[in-house]
SETIKOL-111830 format. One record per residue (C-alpha): residue number from 1; residue in three letters; x, y, z. Coordinates in pm, whole numbers, plus 50000, padded with zeros to 5 digits. Layout:
N
rec num = NUM&residuo = Ala&x = X&y = Y&z = Z
...
This chain:
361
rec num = 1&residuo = Unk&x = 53435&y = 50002&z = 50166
rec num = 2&residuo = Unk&x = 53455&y = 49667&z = 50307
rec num = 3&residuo = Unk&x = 53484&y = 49472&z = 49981
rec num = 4&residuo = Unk&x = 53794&y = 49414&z = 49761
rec num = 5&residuo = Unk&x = 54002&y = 49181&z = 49616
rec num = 6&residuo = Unk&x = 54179&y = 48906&z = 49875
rec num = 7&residuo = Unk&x = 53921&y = 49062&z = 50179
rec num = 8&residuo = Unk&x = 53705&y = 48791&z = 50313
rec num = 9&residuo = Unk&x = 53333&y = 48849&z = 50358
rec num = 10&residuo = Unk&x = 53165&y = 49108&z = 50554
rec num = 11&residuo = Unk&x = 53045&y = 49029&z = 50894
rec num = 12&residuo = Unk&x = 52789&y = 48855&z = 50981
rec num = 13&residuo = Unk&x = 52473&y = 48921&z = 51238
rec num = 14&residuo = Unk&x = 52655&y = 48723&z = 51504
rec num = 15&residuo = Unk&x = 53022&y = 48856&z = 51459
rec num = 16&residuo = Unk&x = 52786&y = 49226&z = 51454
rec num = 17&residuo = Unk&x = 52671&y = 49140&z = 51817
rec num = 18&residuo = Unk&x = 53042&y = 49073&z = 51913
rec num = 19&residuo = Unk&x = 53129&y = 49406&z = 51795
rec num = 20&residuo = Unk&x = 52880&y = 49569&z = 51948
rec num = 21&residuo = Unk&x = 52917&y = 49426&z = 52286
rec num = 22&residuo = Unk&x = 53275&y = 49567&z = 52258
rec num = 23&residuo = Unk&x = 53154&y = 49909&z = 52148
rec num = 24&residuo = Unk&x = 52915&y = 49989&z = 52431
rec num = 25&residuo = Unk&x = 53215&y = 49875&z = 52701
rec num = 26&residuo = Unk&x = 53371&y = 50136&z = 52499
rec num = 27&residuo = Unk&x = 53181&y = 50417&z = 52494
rec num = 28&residuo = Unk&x = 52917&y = 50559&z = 52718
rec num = 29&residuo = Unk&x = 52649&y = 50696&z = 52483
rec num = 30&residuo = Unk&x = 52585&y = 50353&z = 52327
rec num = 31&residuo = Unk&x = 52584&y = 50173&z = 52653
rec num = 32&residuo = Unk&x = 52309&y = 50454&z = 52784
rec num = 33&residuo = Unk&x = 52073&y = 50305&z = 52464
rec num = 34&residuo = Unk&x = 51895&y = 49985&z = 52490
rec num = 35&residuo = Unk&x = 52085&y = 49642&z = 52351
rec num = 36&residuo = Unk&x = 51809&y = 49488&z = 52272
rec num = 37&residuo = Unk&x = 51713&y = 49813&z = 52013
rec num = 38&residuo = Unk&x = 52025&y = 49805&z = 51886
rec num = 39&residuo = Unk&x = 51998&y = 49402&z = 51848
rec num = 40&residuo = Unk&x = 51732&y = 49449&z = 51660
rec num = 41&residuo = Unk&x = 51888&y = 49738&z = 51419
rec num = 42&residuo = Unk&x = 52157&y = 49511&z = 51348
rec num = 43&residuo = Unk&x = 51896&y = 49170&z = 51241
rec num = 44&residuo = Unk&x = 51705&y = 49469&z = 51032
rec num = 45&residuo = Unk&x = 51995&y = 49532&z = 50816
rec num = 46&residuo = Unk&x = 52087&y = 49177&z = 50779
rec num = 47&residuo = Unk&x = 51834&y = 49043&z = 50653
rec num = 48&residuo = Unk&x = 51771&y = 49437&z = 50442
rec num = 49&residuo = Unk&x = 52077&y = 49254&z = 50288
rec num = 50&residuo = Unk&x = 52034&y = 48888&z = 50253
rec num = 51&residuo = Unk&x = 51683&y = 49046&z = 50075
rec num = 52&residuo = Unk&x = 51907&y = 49176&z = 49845
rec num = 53&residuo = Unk&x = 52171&y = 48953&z = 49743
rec num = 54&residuo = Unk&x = 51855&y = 48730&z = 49738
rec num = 55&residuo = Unk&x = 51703&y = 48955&z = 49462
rec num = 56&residuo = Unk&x = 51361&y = 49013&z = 49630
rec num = 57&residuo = Unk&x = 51452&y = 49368&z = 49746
rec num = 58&residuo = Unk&x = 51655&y = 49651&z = 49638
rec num = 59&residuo = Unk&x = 51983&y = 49781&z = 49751
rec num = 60&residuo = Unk&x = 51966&y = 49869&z = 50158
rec num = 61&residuo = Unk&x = 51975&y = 50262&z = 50141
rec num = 62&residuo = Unk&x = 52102&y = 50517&z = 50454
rec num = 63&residuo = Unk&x = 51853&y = 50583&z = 50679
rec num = 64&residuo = Unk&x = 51697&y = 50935&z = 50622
rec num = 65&residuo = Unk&x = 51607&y = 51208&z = 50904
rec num = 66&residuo = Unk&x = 51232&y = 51217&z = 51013
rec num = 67&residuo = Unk&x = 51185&y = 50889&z = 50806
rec num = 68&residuo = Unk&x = 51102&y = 50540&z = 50987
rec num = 69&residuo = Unk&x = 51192&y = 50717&z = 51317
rec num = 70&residuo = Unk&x = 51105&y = 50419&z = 51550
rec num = 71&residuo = Unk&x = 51234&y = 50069&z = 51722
rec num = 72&residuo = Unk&x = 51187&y = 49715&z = 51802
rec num = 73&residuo = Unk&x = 51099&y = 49583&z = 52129
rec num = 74&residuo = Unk&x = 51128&y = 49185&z = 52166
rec num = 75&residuo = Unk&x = 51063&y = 48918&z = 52449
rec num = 76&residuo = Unk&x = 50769&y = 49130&z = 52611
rec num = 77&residuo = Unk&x = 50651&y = 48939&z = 52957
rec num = 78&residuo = Unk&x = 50279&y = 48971&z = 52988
rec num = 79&residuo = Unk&x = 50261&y = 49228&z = 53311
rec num = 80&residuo = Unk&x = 50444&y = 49494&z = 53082
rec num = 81&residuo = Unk&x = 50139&y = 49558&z = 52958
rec num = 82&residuo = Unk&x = 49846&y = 49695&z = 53114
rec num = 83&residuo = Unk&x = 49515&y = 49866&z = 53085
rec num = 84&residuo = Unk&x = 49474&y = 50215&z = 53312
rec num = 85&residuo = Unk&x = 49127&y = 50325&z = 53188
rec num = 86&residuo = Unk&x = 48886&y = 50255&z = 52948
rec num = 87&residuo = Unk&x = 49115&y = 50465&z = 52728
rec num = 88&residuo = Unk&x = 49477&y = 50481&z = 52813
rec num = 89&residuo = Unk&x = 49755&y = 50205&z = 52880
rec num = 90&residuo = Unk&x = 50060&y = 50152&z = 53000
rec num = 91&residuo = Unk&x = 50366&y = 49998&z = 52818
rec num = 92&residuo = Unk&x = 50722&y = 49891&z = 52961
rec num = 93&residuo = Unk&x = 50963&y = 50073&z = 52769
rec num = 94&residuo = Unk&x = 51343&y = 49952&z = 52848
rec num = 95&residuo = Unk&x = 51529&y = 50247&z = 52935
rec num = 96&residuo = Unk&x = 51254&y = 50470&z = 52923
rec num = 97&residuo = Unk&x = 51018&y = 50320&z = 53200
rec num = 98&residuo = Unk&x = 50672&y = 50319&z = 53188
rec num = 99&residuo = Unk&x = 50474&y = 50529&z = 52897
rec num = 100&residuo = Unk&x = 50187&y = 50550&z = 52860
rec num = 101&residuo = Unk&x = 49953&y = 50511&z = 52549
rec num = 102&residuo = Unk&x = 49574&y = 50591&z = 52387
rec num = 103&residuo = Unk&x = 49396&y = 50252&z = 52416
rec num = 104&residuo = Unk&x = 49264&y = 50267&z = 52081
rec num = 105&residuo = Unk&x = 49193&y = 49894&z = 52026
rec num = 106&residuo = Unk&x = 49189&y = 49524&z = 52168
rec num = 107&residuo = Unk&x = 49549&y = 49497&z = 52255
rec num = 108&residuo = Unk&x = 49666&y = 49138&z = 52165
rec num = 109&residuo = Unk&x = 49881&y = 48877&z = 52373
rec num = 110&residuo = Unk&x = 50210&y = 48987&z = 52212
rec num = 111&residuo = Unk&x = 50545&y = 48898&z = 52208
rec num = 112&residuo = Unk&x = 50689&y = 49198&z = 52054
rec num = 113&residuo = Unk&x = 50619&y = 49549&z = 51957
rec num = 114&residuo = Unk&x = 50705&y = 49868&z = 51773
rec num = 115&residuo = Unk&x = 50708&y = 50208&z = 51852
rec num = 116&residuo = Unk&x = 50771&y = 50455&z = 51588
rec num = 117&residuo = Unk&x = 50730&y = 50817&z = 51507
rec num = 118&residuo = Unk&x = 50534&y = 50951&z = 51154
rec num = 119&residuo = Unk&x = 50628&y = 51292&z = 50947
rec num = 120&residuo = Unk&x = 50390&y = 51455&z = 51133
rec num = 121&residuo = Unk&x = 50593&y = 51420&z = 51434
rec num = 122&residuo = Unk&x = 50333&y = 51144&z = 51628
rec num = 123&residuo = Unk&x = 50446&y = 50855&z = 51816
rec num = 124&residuo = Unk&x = 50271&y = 50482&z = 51734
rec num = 125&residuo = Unk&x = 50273&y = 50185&z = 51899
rec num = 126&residuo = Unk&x = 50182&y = 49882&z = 51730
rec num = 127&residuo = Unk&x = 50170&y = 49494&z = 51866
rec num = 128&residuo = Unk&x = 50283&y = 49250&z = 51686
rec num = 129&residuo = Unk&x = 50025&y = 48954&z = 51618
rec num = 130&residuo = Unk&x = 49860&y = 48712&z = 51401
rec num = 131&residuo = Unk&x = 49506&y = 48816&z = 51327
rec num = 132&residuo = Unk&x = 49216&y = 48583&z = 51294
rec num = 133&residuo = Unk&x = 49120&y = 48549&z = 50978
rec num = 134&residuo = Unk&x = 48726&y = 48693&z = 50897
rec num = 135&residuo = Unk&x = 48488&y = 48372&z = 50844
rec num = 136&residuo = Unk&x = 48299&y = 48341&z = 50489
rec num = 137&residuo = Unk&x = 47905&y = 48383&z = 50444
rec num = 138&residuo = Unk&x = 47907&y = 48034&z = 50293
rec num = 139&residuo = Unk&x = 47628&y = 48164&z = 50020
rec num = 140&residuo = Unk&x = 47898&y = 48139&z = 49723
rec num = 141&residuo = Unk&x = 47881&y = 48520&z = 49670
rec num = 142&residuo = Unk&x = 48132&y = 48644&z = 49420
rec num = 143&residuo = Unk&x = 48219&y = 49001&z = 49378
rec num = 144&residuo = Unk&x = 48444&y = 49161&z = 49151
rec num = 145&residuo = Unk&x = 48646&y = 49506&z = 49203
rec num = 146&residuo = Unk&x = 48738&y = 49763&z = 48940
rec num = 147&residuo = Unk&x = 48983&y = 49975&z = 49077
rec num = 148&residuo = Unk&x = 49015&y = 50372&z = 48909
rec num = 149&residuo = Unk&x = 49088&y = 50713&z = 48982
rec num = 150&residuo = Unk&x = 48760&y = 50871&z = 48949
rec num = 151&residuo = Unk&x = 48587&y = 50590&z = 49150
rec num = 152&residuo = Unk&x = 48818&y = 50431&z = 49373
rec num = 153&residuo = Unk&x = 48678&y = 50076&z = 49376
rec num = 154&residuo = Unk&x = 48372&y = 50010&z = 49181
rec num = 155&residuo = Unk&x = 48186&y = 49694&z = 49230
rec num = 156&residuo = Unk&x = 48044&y = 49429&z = 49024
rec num = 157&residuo = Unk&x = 47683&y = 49455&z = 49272
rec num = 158&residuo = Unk&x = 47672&y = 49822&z = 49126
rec num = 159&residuo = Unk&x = 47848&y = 50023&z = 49471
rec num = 160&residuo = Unk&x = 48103&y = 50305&z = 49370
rec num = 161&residuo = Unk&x = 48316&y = 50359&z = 49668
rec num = 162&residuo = Unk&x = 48531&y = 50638&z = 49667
rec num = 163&residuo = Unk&x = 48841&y = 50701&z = 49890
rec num = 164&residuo = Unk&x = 48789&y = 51048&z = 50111
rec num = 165&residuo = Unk&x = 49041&y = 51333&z = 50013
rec num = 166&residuo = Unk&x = 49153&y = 51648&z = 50187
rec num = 167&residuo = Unk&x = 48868&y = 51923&z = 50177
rec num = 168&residuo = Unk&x = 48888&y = 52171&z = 49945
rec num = 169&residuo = Unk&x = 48956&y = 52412&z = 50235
rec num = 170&residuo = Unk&x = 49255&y = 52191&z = 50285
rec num = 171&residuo = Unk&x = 49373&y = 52166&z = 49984
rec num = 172&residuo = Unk&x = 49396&y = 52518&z = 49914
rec num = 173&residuo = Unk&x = 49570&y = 52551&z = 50266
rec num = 174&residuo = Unk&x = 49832&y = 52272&z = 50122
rec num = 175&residuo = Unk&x = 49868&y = 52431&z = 49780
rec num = 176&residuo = Unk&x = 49946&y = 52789&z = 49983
rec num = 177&residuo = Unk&x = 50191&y = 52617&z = 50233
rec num = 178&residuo = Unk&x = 50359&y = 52454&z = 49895
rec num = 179&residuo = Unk&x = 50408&y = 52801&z = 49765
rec num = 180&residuo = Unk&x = 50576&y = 52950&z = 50125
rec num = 181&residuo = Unk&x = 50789&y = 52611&z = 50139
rec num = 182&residuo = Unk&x = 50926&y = 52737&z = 49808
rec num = 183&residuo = Unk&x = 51025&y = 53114&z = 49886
rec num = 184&residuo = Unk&x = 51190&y = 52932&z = 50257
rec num = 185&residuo = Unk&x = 51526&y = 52935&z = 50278
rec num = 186&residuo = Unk&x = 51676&y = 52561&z = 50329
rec num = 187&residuo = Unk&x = 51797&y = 52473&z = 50691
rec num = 188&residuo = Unk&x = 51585&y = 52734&z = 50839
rec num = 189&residuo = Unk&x = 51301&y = 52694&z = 51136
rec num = 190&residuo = Unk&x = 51039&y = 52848&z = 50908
rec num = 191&residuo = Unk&x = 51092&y = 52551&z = 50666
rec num = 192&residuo = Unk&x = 51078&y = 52314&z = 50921
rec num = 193&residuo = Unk&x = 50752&y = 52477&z = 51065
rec num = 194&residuo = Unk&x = 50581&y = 52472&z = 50700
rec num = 195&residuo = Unk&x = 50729&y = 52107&z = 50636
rec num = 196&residuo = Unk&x = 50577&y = 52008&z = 50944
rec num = 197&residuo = Unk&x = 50233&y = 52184&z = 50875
rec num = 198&residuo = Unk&x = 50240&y = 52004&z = 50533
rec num = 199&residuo = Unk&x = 50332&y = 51674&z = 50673
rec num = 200&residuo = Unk&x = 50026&y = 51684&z = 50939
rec num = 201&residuo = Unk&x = 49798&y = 51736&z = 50624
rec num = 202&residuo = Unk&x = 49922&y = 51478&z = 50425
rec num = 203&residuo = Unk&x = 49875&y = 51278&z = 50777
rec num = 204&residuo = Unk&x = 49497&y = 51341&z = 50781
rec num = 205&residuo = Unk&x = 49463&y = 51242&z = 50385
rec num = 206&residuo = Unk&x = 49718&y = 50914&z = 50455
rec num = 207&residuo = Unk&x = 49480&y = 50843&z = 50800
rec num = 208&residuo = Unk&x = 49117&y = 50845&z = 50633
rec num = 209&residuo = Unk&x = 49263&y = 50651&z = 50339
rec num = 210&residuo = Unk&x = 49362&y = 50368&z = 50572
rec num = 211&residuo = Unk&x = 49019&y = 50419&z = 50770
rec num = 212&residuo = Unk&x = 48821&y = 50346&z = 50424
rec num = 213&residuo = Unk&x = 49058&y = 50052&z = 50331
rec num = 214&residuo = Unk&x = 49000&y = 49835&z = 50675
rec num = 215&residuo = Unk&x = 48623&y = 49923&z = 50661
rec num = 216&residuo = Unk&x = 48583&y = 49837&z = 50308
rec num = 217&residuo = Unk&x = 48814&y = 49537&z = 50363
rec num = 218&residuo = Unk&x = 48605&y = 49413&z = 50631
rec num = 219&residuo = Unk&x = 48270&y = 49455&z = 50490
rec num = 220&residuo = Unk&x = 48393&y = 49231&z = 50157
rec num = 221&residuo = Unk&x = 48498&y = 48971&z = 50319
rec num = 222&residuo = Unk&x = 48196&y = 48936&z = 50564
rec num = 223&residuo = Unk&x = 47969&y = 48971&z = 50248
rec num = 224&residuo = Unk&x = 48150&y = 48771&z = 49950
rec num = 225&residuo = Unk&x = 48295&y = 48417&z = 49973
rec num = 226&residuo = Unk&x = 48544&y = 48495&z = 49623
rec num = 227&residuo = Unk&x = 48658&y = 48849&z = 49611
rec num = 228&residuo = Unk&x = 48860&y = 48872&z = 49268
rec num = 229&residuo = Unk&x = 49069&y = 49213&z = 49132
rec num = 230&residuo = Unk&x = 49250&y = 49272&z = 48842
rec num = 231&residuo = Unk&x = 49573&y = 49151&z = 48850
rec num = 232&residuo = Unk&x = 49765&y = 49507&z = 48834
rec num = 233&residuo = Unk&x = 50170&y = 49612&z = 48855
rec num = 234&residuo = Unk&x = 50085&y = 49880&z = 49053
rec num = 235&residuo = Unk&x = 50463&y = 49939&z = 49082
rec num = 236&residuo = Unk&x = 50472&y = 49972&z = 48690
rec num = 237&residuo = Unk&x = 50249&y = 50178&z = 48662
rec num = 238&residuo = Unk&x = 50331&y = 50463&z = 48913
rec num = 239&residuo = Unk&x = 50689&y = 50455&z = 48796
rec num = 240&residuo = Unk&x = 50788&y = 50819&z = 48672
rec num = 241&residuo = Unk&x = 50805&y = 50907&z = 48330
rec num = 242&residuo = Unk&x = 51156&y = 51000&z = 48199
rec num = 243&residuo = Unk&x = 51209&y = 51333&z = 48130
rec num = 244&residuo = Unk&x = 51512&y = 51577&z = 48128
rec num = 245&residuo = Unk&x = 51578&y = 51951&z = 48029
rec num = 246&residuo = Unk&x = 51753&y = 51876&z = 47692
rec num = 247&residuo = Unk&x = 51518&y = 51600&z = 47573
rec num = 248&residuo = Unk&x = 51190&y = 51631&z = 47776
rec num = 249&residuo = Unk&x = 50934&y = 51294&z = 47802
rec num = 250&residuo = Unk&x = 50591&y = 51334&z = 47640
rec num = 251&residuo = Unk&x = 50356&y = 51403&z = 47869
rec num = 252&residuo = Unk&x = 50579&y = 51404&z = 48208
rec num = 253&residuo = Unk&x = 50387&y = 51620&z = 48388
rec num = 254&residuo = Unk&x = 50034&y = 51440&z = 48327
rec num = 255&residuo = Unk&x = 50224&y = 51119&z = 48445
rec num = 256&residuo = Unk&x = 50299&y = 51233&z = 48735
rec num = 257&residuo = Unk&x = 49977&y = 51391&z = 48840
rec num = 258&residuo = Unk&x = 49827&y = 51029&z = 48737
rec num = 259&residuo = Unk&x = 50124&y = 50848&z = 48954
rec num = 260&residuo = Unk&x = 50015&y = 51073&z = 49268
rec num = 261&residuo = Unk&x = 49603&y = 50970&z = 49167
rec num = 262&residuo = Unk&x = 49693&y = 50585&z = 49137
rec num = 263&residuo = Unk&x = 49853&y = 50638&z = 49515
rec num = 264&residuo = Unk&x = 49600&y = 50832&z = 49687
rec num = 265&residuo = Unk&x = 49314&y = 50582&z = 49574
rec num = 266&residuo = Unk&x = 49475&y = 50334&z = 49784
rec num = 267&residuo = Unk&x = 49445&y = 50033&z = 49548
rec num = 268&residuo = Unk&x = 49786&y = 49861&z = 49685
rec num = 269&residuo = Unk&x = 49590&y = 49898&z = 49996
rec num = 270&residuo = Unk&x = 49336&y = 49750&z = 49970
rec num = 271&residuo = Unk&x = 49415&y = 49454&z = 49820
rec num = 272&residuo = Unk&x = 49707&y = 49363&z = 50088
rec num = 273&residuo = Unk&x = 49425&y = 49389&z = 50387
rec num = 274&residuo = Unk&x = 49196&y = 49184&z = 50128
rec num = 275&residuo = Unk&x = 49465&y = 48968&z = 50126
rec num = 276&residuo = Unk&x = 49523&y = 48953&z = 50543
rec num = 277&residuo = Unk&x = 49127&y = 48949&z = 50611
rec num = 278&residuo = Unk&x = 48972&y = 48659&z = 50365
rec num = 279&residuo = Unk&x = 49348&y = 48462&z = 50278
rec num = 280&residuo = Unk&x = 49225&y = 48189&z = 49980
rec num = 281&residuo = Unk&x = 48966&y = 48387&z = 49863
rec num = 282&residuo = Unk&x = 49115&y = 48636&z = 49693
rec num = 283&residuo = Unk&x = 49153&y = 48592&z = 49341
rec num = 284&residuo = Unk&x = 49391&y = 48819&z = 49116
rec num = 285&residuo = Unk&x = 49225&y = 48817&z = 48692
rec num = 286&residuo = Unk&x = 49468&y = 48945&z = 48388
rec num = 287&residuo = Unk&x = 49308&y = 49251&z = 48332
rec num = 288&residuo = Unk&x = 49314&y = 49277&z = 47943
rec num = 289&residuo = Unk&x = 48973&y = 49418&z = 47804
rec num = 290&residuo = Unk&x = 48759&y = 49398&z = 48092
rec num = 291&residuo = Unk&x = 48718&y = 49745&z = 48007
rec num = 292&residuo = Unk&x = 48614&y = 49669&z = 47645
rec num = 293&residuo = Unk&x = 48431&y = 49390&z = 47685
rec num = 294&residuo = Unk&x = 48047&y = 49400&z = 47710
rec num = 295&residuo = Unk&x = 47982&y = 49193&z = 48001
rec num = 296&residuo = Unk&x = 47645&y = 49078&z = 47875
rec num = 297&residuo = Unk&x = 47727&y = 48951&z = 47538
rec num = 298&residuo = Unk&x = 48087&y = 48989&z = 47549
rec num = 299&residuo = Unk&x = 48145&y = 49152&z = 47221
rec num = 300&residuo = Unk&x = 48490&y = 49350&z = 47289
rec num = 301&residuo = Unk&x = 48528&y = 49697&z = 47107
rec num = 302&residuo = Unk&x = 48744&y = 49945&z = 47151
rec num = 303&residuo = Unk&x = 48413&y = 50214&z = 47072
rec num = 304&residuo = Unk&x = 48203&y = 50068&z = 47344
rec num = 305&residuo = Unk&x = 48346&y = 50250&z = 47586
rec num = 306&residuo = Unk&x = 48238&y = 50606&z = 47483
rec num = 307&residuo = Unk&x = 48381&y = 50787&z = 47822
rec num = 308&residuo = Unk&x = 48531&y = 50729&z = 48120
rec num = 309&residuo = Unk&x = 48158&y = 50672&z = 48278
rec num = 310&residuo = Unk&x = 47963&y = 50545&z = 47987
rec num = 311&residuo = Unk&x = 47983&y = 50142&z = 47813
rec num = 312&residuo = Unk&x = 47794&y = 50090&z = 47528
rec num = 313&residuo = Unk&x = 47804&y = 49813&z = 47386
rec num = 314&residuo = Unk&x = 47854&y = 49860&z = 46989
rec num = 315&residuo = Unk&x = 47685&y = 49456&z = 46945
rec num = 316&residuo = Unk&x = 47394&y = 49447&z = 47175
rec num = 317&residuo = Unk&x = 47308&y = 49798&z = 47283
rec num = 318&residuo = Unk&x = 47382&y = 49687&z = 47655
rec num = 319&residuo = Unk&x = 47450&y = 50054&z = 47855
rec num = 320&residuo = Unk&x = 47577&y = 50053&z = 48203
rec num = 321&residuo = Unk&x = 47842&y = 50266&z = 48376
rec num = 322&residuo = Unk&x = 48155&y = 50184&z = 48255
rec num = 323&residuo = Unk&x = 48360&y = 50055&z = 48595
rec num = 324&residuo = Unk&x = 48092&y = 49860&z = 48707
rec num = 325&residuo = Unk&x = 48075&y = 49655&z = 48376
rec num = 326&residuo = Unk&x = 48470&y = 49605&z = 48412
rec num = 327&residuo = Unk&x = 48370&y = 49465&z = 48773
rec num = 328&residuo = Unk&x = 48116&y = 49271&z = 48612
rec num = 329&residuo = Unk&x = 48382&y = 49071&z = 48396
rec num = 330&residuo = Unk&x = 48632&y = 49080&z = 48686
rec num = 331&residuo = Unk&x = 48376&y = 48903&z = 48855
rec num = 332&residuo = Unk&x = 48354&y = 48624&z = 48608
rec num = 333&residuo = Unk&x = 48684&y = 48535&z = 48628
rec num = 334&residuo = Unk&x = 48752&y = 48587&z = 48271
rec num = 335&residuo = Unk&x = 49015&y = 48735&z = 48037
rec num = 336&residuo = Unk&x = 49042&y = 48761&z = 47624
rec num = 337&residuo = Unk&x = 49349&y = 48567&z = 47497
rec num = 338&residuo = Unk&x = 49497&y = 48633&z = 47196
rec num = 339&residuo = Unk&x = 49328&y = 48361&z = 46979
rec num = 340&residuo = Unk&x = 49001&y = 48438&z = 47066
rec num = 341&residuo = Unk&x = 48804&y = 48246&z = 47404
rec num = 342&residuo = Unk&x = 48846&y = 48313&z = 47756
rec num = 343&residuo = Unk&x = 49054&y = 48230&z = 48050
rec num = 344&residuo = Unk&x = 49277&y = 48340&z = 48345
rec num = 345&residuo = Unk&x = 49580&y = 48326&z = 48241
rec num = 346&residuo = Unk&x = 49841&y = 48333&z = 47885
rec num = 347&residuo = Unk&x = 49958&y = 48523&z = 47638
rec num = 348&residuo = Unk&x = 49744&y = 48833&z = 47556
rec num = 349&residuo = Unk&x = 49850&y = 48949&z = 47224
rec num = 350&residuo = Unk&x = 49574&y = 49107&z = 47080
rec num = 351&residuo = Unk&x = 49208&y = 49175&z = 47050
rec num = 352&residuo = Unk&x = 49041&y = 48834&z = 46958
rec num = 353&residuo = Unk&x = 48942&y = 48975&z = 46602
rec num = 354&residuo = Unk&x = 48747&y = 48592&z = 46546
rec num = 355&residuo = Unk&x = 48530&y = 48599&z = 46872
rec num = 356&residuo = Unk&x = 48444&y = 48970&z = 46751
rec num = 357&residuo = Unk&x = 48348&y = 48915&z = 46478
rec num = 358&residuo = Unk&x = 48089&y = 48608&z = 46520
rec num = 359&residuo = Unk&x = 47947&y = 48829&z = 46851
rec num = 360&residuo = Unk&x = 47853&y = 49117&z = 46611
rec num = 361&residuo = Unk&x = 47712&y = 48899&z = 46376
């Protein structure tokens, strides 16, 4: 431990370079690595802990095996970059020479990059850069977005959009490798083989959910001018329900099939490359009773919602599909407050037993 009492402070970034320049004159197998990766390692983990003296992040853990496998490059000069074909390049790696790469997109005029390797055992590169942001139509379209498990994203124009899964070929595949995984002894190559078949499954799902979030992404903010969501603590919501052997949770095992649901769906992701796409014209609404309100008269009742797929509305008789009407009042803008009215923001208390009232009458 580097802290206790009459110790001065820990070092910092700079007094870190110092040390390691000292280090690789030292010893052989850190000089044989890049500086400039191991630079980079060292202003990663300070500011992993000014973030957290700061209070905006958590406590900096150890790195884990086959987790964020990958590093930094900085200072890139424009000719260690170039195009081979109409589908491969060519990158200057220090240390490594040249490797080369699948041309996938427009490569951008960067000034830094990162090369990193998933669970499934592929290697990445990504460029760093600034994206242009896409333009608006201009009409003063507003959409709203009701985000769910069932439907993934339902949409106040009527649109259900649903995030692809694994096959159910697949998934029986990934429930049978689950079962082997558990009869595998720990440390051994077979484990690592079924791990690895696992993790390239689980790399298909993760890849077509991140496929349906740009397209979706894009096509919003080319269509809509506002784009508004609920306002949801995603993190809040997926945390795990407490449970142990001598006092078990209520309903544990149901929270944590709805916690793996919630991630799959993608709704995080969607919003953050809403966010990065059409910046301003995003809009985040409370989200208390957009899914009891009646978005034609809006008469809130617990009983108009009859399923998860069916509204009907108890005042008017209004029927429509049940995310779709909460996209309908995300769309307005709306929320109930406690004392009855509407707006965006304040205390939300209760049901607004007043506004009720006079609706039904």
């Amino acid at each position: 431990m580097w802290w206790h009492p009459g110790r001065g402070s820990a070092p910092g970034y700079l007094d870190q370079c110092r040390q390691l320049t000292e280090a690789r004159a030292e010893y052989g197998w850190l000089r044989a690595g890049s500086q400039m990766v191991q630079q980079q390692a060292l202003r990663d983990f300070s500011q992993a802990m000014a973030n957290f003296f700061a209070g905006t992040h958590g406590k900096p853990s150890w790195r884990k095996a086959r987790h964020d496998e990958g590093f930094r490059i900085v200072a890139v000069k424009p000719g260690q970059v170039h195009r081979l074909g109409r589908k491969i390049g060519e990158v200057w790696i220090p240390k490594a020479g040249w490797v080369r790469f699948r041309w996938s997109r427009t490569v951008p005029k960067a000034t830094s990059y990162r090369v990193t390797m998933d669970r499934a055992e592929r290697w990445h590169i990504a460029f760093a850069a600034l994206p242009e942001p896409i333009p608006a139509p201009g009409d003063g379209e507003v959409v709203g977005i009701d985000r769910g498990v069932v439907v993934s994203a339902a949409l106040s124009t009527g649109e259900m959009l649903t995030v692809p899964r694994l096959s159910p070929a697949r998934r029986r595949r990934f429930c049978h490798l689950q079962r082997r995984l558990a009869r595998a002894m720990r440390g051994s190559k077979r484990r690592e083989r079924i791990k690895l078949a696992m993790a390239r499954l689980k790399a298909q799902e993760a890849d077509a959910r991140k496929d349906w979030a740009e397209k979706v992404s894009t096509d919003l903010a080319r269509r809509f001018d506002v784009i508004r969501v609920e306002d949801l603590r995603i993190t809040g919501m997926t945390r795990s329900a407490k449970g142990a052997v001598g006092q078990p949770g209520r309903n544990v095992r149901a929270k944590a099939g709805l916690n793996r649901e919630i991630m799959r769906s993608g709704w995080g992701l969607l919003v953050r490359r809403l966010a990065d796409k059409a910046p301003g014209r995003l809009e985040r609404v409370h989200p208390a009773f957009t899914s009891q309100r009646c978005s034609a008269c809006r008469h809130v009742a617990t009983g108009s919602r009859e399923s998860q797929a069916l509204f009907r509305c108890v005042a008017c008789g209004y029927v429509c599909n049940a995310d779709v009407n909460a996209a309908k009042n995300i769309a307005a803008g709306h929320a109930v407050t406690a004392r009855g009215g509407f707006r965006g923001a304040g205390p939300v208390n209760r049901e607004p037993q007043l506004f009720a009232s006079l609706a039904g009458t």
